[in-house]
C-alpha positions as CSV (number, residue, x, y, z in Angstrom):
1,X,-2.1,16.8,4.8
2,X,-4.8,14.2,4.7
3,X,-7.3,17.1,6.3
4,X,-6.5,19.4,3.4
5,X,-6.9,16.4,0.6
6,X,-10.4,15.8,2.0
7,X,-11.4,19.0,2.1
8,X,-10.1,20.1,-0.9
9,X,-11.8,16.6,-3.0
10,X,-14.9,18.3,-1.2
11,X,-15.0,21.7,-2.7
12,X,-14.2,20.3,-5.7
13,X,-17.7,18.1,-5.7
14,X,-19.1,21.8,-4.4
15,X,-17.8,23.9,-6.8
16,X,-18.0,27.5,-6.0
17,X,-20.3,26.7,-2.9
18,X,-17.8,27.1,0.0
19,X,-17.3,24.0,2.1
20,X,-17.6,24.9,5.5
21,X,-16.0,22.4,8.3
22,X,-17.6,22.1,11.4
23,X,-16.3,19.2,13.4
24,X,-14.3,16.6,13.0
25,X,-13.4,13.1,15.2
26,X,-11.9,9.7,15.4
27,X,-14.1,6.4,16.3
28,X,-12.3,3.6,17.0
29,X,-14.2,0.0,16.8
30,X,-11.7,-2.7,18.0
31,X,-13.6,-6.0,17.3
32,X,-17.1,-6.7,15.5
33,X,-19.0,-6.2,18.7
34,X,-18.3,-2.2,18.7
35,X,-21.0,-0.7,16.9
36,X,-22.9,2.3,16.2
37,X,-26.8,2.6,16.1
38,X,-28.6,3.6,13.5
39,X,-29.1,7.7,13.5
40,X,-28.8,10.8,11.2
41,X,-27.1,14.1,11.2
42,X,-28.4,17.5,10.4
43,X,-25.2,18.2,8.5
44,X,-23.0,16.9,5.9
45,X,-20.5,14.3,6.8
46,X,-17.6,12.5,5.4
47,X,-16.5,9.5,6.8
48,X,-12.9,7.6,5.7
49,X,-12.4,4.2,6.9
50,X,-9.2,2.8,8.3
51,X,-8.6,-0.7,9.1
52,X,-10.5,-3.6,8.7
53,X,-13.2,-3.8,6.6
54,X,-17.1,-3.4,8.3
55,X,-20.2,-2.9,6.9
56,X,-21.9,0.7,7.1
57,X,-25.7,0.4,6.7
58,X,-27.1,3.7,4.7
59,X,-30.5,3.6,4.8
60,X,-31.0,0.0,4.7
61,X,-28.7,-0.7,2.0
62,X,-24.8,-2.5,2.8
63,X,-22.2,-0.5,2.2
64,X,-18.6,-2.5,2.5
65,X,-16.2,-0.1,3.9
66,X,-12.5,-0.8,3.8
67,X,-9.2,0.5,4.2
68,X,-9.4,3.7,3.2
69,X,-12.9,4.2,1.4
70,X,-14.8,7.1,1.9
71,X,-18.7,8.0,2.3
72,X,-20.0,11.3,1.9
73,X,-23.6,11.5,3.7
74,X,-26.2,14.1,3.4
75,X,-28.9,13.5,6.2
76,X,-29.0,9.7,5.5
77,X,-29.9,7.2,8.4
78,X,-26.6,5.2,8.5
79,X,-25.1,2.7,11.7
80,X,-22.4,-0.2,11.9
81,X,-24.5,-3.0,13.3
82,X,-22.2,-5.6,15.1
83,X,-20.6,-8.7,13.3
84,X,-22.9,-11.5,13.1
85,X,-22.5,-14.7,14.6
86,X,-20.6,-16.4,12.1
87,X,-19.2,-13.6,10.7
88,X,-14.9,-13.6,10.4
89,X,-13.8,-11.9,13.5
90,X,-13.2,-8.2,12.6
91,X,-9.6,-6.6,13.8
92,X,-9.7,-2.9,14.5
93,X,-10.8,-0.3,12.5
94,X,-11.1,3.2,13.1
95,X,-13.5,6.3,11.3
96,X,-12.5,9.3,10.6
97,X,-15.4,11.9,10.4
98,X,-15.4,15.0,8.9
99,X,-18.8,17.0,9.6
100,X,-19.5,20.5,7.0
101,X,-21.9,22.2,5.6
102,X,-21.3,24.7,2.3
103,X,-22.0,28.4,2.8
104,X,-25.4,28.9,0.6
């Protein structure tokens, strides 16, 4: 169900442009040291978070993701940098991501 609710919230931003999924995976970050570098996609890609909230960086700018938020990128440069010293300690969170493009 939660696969057809994303995918049906994108072909209604798409409108008659068919959204076309291509792949889609689980990352799992279990404290604030797991991370992902900075890096781009030549696709679209949704990304819902679950867990604890962590900061996604989309080119350059913060955005807080929590429990359940979603992101929908189109080429952007985006990473989760590792907590900062100082930072609360982070408790797991896990990303799903949903990679499409639209058929025109």
């Amino acid at each position: 169900p939660l696969m057809s609710k994303l995918l049906e919230r994108l072909q209604l931003e798409h409108g008659h442009d068919e959204v076309v999924p291509m792949q889609c995976f689980w990352c799992l970050y279990e404290d604030g040291e797991d991370s992902c570098p900075s890096h781009s996609h030549d696709c679209r890609q949704l990304t819902m978070s679950f867990g604890d909230q962590r900061t996604l960086v989309v080119e350059g700018r913060p955005v807080p993701m929590r429990h359940g938020d979603v992101v929908v990128l189109d080429g952007e440069r985006h990473s989760l940098p590792p907590a900062r010293p100082g930072d609360p300690p982070c408790q797991p969170r896990v990303s799903l991501n949903l990679f499409f493009a639209t058929a025109s």
